[in-house]
C-alpha positions as CSV (number, residue, x, y, z in Angstrom):
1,X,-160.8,-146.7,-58.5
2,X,-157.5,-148.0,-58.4
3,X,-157.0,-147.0,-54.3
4,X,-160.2,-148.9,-53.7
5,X,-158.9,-152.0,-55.6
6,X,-156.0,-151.7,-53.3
7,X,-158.5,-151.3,-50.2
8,X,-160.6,-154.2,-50.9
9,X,-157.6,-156.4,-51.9
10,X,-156.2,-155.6,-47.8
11,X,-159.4,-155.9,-46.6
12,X,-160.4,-159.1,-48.1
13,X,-157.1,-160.3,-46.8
14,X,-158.1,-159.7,-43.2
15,X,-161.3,-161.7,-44.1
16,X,-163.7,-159.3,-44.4
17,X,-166.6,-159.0,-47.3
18,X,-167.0,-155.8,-49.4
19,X,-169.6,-154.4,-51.0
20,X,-169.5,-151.2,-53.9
21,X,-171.5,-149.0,-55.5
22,X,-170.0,-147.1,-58.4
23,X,-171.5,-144.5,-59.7
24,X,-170.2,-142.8,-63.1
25,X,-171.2,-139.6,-64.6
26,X,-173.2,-139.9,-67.9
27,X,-172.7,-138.3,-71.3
28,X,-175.0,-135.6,-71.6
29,X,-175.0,-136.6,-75.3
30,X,-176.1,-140.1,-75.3
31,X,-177.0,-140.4,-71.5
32,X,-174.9,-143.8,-71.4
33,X,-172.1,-144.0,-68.8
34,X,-168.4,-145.7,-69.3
35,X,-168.6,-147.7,-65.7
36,X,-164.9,-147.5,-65.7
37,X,-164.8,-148.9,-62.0
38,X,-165.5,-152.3,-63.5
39,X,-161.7,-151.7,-65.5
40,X,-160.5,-150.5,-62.4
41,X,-161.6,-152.5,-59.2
42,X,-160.4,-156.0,-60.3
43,X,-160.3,-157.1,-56.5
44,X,-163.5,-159.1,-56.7
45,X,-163.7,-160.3,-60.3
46,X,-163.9,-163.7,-59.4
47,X,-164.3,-163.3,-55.6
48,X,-167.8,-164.2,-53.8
49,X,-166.6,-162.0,-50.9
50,X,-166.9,-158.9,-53.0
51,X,-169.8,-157.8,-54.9
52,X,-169.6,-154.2,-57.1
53,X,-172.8,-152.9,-58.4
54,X,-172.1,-150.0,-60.8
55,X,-174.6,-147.0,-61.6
56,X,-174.5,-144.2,-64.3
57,X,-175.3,-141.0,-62.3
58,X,-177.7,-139.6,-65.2
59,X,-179.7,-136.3,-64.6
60,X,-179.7,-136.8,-60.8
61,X,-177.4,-134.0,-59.4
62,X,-175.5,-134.5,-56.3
63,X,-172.9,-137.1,-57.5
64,X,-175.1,-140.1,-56.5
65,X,-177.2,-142.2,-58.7
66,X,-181.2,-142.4,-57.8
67,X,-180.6,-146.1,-56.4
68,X,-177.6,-145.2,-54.5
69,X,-179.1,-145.1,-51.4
70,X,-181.0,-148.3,-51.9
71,X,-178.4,-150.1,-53.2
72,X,-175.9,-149.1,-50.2
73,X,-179.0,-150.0,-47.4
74,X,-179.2,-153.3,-49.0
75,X,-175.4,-154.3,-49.2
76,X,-175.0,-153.0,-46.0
77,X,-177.0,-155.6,-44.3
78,X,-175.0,-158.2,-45.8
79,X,-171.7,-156.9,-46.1
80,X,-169.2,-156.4,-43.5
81,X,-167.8,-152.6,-45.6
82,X,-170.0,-150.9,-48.5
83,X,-168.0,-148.2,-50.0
84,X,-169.7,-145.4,-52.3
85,X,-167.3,-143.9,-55.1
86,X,-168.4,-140.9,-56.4
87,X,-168.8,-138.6,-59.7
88,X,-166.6,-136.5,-57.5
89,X,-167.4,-134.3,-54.4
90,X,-167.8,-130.2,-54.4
91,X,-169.8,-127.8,-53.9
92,X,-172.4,-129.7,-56.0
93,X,-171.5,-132.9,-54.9
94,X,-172.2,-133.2,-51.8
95,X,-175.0,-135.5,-51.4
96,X,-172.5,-138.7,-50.3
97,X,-171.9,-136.7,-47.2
98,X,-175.3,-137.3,-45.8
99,X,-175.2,-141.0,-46.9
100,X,-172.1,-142.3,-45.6
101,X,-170.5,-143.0,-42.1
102,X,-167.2,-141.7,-42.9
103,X,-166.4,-139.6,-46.2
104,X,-163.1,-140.0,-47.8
105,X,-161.6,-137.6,-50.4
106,X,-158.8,-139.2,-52.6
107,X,-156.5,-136.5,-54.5
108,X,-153.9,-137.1,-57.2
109,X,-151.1,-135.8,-57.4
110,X,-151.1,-131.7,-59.1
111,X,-155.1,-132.2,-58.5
112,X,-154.5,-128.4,-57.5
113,X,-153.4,-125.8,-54.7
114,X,-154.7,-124.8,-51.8
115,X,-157.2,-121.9,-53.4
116,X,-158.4,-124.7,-55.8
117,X,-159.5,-127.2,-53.4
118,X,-161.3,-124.5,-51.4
119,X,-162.7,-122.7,-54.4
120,X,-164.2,-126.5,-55.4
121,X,-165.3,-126.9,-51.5
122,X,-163.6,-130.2,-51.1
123,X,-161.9,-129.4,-47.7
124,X,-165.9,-128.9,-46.3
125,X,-167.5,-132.4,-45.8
126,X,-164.1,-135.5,-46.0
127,X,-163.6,-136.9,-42.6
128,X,-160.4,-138.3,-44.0
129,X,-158.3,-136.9,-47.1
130,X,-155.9,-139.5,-48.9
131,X,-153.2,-138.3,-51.5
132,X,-153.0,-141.1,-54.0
133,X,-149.6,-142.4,-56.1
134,X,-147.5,-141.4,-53.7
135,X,-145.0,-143.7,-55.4
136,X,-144.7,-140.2,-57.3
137,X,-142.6,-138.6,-54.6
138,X,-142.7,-134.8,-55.2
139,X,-145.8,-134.3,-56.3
140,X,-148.0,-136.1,-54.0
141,X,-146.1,-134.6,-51.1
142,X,-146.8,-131.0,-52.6
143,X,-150.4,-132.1,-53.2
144,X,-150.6,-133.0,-49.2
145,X,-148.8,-129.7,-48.0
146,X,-151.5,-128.3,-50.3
147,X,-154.2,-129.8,-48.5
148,X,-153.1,-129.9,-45.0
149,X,-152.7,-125.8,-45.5
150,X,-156.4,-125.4,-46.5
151,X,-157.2,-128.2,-43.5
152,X,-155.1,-125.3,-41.0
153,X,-157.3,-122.0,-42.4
154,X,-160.6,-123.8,-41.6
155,X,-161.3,-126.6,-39.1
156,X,-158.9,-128.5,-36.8
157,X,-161.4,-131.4,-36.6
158,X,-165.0,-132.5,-37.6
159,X,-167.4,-134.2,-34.9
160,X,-164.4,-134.5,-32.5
161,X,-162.5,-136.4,-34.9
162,X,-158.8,-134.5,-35.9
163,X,-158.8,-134.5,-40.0
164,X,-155.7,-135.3,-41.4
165,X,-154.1,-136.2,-44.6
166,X,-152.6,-139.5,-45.9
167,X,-150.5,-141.1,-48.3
168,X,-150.9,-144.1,-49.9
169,X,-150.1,-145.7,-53.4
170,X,-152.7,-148.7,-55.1
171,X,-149.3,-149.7,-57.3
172,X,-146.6,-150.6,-54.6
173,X,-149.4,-150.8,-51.8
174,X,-147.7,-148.1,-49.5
175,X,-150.4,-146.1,-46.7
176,X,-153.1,-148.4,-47.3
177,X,-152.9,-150.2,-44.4
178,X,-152.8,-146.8,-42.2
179,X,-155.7,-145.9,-44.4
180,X,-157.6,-148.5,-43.5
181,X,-156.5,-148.1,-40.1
182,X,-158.0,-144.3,-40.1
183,X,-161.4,-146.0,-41.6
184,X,-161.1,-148.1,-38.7
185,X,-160.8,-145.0,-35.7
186,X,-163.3,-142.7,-37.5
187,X,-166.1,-145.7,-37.4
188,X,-164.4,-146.2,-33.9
189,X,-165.4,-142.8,-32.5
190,X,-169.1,-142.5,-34.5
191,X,-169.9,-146.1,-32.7
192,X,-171.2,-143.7,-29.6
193,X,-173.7,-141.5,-29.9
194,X,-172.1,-139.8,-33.6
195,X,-173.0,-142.6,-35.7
196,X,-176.5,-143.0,-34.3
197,X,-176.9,-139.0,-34.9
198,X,-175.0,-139.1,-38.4
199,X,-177.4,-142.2,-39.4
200,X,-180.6,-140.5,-38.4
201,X,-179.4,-137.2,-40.7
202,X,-179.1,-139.1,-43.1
203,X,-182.9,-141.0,-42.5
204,X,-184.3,-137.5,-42.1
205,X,-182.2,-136.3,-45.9
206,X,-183.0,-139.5,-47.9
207,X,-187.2,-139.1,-46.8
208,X,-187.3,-135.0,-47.2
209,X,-185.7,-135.5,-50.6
210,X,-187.6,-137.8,-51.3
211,X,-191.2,-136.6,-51.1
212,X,-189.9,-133.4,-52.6
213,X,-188.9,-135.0,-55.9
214,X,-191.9,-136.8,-55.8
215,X,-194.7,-134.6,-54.6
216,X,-193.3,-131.0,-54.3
217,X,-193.0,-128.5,-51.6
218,X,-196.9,-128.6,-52.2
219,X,-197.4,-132.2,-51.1
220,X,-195.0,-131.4,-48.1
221,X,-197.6,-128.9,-46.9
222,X,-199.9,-131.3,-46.6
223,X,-198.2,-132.6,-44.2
224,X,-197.5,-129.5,-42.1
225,X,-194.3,-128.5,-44.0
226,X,-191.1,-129.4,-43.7
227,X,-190.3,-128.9,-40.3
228,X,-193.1,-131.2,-38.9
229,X,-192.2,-134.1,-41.7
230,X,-188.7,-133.6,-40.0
231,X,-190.1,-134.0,-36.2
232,X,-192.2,-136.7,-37.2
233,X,-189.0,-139.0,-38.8
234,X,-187.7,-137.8,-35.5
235,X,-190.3,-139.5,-33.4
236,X,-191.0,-142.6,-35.6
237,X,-187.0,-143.6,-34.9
238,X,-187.9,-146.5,-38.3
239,X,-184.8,-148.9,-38.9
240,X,-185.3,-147.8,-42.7
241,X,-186.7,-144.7,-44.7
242,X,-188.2,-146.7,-47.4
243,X,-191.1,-147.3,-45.1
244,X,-191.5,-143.9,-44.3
245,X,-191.4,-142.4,-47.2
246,X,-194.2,-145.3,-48.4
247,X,-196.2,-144.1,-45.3
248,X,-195.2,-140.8,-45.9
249,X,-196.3,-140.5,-49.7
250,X,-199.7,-142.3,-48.7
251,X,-200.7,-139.5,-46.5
252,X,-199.4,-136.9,-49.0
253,X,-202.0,-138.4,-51.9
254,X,-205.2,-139.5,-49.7
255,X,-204.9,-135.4,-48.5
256,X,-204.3,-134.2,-52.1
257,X,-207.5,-136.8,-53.2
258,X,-209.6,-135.0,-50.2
259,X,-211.7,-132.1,-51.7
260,X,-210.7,-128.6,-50.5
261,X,-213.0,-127.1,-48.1
């Protein structure tokens, strides 16, 4: 939370509006949430340019709220960046990947080695990697070797696009401006055909996910299965999956209202 304080502070500076979603994890005792990030991301406390919505992740799995993807379709039509931060991202956090244009991983410093971090499948789905506090010297520089050696036993890029690893610190405000920059080059080379393709994954997750949750492999059937829900998102090329999945979960109940034959 701290980096993306730092973030919005340069971004703000160069005039631009930012919007958050924060997403905490919730106590599995009381099913509240802290929703630190407010503590944290002081950027836009009194700032009209920057608006922060934050969300407790409750039972929903996947490290994103149930109104993430709402909230970030909304605040992308008015703001100029809308940055997601995460539970965290792993092997069962991996759902941000299919909502966002460009997925950055922040590690701190001793966050692990290079066995850890592929162990906890963080070197799978980033498009970017940034090594916070590296004020810290030492440590953050071990932290990057750490990751940069998992980044050279898998993939040399992703899409195209050569991953790499950055430094920055939030407290003296070193590598955010090259971070930043590296936002900046991945949205550059998605503006093609990538982001268009990237964007219309992500249409075909959010429906098939949600018509699933709502009406079960069962009311999928009823539409053909799976595979021709998929084809049909393909073909109806909708600016939103909101509307889909309304038209979508119509169909699914006037079929399961029709008597079986």
């Amino acid at each position: 939370s701290t980096l993306l304080d730092a973030l919005v502070r340069a971004l703000r500076k160069r005039g631009e509006t930012v919007g958050i979603v924060a997403v905490d994890p919730s106590s599995q005792r009381t099913g509240g949430a802290l929703l630190g990030d407010r503590f944290r991301v002081r950027a836009g406390a009194s700032d009209p340019g920057v608006f922060l919505r934050s969300m407790a992740a409750r039972d929903h799995l996947g490290g994103l709220a149930d109104g993430t993807w709402a909230a970030v379709t909304v605040m992308a039509a008015v703001f100029d960046r809308v940055f997601v931060e995460t539970v965290g991202v792993g092997q069962s956090e991996s759902e941000v990947a299919n909502l966002v244009d460009t997925l950055l991983f922040v590690a701190q410093p001793g966050a692990g080695d290079v066995l850890q971090f592929m162990k906890a499948g963080v070197l799978e789905l980033p498009d970017l990697f940034v090594v916070n506090k590296a004020d810290l010297g030492a440590p953050a520089e071990r932290t990057a070797h750490e990751l940069e050696a998992g980044l050279g036993l898998g993939e040399a890029d992703r899409e195209g696009f050569g991953l790499r690893v950055l430094k920055a610190s939030a407290r003296d405000g070193s590598g955010i401006d090259a971070v930043l920059d590296a936002l900046d080059a991945h949205r550059t080379h998605l503006a093609a055909d990538g982001l268009h393709e990237r964007r219309a994954r992500a249409c075909q997750t959010l429906v098939l996910d949600g018509l699933t949750a709502r009406y079960g492999s069962y009311g999928l059937e009823a539409l053909g299965g799976r595979n021709a829900v998929r084809a049909r998102i393909q073909e109806a090329q909708a600016p939103s999956p909101f509307g889909l999945l309304r038209a979508f979960g119509r169909e699914i109940e006037d079929a399961l209202r029709k008597p079986s034959a």
